[in-house]
ZASEKE-155360 format. One record per residue: y, x, z of N, C-alpha, C, O in turn; residue number from 1. Coordinates in Angstrom, 1 decimal. Layout:
N
- Y_X_Z_Y_X_Z_Y_X_Z_Y_X_Z_NUM
...
//
This chain:
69
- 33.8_124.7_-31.3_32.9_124.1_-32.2_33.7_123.2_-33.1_34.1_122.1_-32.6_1
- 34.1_123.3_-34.5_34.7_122.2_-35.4_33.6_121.3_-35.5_32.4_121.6_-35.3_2
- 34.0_120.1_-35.7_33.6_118.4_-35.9_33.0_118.4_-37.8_33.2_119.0_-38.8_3
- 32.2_117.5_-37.3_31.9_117.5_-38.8_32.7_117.0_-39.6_33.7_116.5_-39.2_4
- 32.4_117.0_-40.9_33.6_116.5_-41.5_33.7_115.2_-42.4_33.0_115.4_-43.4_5
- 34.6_113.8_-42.4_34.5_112.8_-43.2_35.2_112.9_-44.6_36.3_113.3_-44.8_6
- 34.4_112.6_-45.4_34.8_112.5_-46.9_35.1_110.9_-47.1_34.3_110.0_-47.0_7
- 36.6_110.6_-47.4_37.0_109.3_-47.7_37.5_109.1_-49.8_38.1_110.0_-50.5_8
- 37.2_108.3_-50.1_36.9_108.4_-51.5_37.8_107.0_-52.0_37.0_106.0_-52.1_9
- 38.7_106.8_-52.2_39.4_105.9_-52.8_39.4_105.6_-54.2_40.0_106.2_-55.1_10
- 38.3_104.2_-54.3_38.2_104.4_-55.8_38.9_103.5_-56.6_38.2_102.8_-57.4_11
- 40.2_103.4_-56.5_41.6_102.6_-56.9_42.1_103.8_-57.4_41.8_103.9_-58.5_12
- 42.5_104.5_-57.1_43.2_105.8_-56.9_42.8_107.1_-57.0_43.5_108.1_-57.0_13
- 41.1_106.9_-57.0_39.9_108.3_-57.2_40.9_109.6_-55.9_40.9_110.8_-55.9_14
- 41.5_108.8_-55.2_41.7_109.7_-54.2_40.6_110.3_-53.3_39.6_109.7_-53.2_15
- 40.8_111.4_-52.8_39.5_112.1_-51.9_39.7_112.6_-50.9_40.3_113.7_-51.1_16
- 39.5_112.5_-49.8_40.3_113.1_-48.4_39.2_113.6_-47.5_38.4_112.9_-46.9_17
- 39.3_114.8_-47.5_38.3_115.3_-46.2_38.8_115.7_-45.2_39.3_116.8_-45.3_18
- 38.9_115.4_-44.2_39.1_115.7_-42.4_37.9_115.6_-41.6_36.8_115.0_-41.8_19
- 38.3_116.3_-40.6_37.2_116.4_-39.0_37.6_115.0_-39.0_38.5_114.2_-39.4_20
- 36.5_115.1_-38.0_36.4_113.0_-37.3_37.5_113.6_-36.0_37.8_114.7_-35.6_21
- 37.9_112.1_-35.7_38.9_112.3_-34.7_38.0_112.2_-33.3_36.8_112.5_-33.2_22
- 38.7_112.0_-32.5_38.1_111.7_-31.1_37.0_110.5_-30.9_36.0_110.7_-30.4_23
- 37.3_109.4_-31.4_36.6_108.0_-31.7_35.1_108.3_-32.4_34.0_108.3_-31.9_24
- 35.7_108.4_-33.7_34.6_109.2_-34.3_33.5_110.0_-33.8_32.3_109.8_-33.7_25
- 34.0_110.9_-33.6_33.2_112.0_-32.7_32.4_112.0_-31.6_31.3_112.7_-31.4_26
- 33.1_111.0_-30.5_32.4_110.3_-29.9_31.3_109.3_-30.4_30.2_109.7_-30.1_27
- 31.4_108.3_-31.0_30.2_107.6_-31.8_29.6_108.5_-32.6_28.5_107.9_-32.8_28
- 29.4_109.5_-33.0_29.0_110.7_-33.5_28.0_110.9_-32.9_26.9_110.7_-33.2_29
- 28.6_111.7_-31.1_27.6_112.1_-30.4_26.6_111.1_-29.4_25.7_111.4_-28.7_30
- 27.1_109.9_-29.7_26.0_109.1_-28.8_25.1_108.6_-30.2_23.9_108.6_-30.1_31
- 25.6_108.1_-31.5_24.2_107.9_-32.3_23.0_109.3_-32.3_21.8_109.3_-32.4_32
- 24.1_110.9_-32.1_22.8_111.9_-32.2_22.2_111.7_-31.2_21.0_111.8_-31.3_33
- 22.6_111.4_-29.8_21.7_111.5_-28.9_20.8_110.2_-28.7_20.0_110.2_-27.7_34
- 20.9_109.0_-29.5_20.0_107.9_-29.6_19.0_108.5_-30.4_17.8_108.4_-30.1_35
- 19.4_109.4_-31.8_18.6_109.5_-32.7_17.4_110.3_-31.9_16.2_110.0_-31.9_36
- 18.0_111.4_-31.2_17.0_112.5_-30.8_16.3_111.6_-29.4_15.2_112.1_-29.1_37
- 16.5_110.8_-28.9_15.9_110.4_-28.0_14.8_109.5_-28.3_13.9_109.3_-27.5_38
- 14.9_109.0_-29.7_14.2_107.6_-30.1_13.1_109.4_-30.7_12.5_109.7_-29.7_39
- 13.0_110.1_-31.5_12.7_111.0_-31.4_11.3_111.7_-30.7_10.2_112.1_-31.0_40
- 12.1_111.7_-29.6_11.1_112.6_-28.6_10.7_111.5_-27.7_10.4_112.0_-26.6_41
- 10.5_110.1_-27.7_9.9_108.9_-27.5_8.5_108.8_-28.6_7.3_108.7_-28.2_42
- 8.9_108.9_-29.7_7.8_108.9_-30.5_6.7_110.3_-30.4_5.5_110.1_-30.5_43
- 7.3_111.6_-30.3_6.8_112.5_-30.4_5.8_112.0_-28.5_4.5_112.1_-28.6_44
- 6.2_111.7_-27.4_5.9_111.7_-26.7_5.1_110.6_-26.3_4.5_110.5_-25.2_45
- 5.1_109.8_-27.5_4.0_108.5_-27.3_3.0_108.8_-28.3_2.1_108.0_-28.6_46
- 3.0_109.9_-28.9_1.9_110.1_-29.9_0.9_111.6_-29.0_-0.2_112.0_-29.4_47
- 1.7_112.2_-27.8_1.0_112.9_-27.4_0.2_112.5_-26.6_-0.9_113.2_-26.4_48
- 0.5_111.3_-25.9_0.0_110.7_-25.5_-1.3_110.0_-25.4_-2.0_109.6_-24.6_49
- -1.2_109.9_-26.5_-2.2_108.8_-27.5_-3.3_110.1_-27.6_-4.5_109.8_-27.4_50
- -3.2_111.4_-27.8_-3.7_111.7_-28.4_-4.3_112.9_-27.1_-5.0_113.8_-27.5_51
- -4.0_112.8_-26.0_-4.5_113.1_-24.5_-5.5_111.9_-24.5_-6.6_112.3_-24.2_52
- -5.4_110.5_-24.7_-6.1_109.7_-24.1_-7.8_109.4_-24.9_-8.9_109.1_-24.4_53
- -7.2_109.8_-26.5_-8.5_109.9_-27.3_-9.1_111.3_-26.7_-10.4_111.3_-26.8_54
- -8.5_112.3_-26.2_-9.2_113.8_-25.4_-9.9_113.1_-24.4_-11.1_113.2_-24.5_55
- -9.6_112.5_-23.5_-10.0_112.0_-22.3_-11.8_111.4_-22.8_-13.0_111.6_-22.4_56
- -11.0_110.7_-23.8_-12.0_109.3_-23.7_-13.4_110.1_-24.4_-14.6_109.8_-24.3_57
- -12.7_111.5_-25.4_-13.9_112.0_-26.2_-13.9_111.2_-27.4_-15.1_110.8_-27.6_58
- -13.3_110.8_-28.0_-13.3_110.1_-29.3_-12.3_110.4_-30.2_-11.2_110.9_-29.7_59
- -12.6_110.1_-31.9_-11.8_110.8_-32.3_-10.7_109.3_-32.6_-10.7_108.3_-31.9_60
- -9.9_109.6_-33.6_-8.8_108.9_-34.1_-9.9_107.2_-34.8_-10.0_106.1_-34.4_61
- -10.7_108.2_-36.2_-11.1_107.2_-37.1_-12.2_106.0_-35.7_-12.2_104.8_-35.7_62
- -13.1_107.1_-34.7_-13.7_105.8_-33.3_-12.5_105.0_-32.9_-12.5_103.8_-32.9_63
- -11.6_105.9_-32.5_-10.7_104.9_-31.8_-10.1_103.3_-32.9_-9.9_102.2_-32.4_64
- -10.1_103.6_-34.0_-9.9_102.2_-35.0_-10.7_101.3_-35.2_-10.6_100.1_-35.3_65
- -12.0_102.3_-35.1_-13.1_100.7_-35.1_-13.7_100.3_-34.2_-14.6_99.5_-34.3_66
- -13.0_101.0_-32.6_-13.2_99.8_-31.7_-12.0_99.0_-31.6_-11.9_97.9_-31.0_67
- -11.0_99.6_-32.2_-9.8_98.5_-31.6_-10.0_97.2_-33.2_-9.5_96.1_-33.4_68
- -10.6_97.7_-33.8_-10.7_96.7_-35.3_-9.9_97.0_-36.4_-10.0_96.2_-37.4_69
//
């Protein structure tokens, strides 16, 4: 699998350098995607949630707001 790739842009010198991320990189790489996807399927899974408990209760979304206010 190749690494994604960083674009560095030197605007002294309008130099432009694209390389794969190193090891460092790559690592911080793969733990922000798996924060991203986790924060993710936290939301997806607190909204299913929510929306099992309006099934339960038999009420729709717009009831559920005007009893909470």
């Amino acid at each position: 699998m190749s690494r994604p790739i960083i674009k560095i842009h030197n605007l002294e010198t309008d130099e432009v350098i694209e390389r794969e991320m190193n090891d460092d990189e790559f690592a911080i790489y793969e733990l922000d995607l798996a924060k991203s996807q986790a924060e993710i399927q936290a939301k997806i899974d607190a909204e299913n949630a929510r929306e099992a408990l309006l099934t339960r209760l038999g009420i729709t979304e717009e009831e559920a707001k005007l009893l909470l206010g």
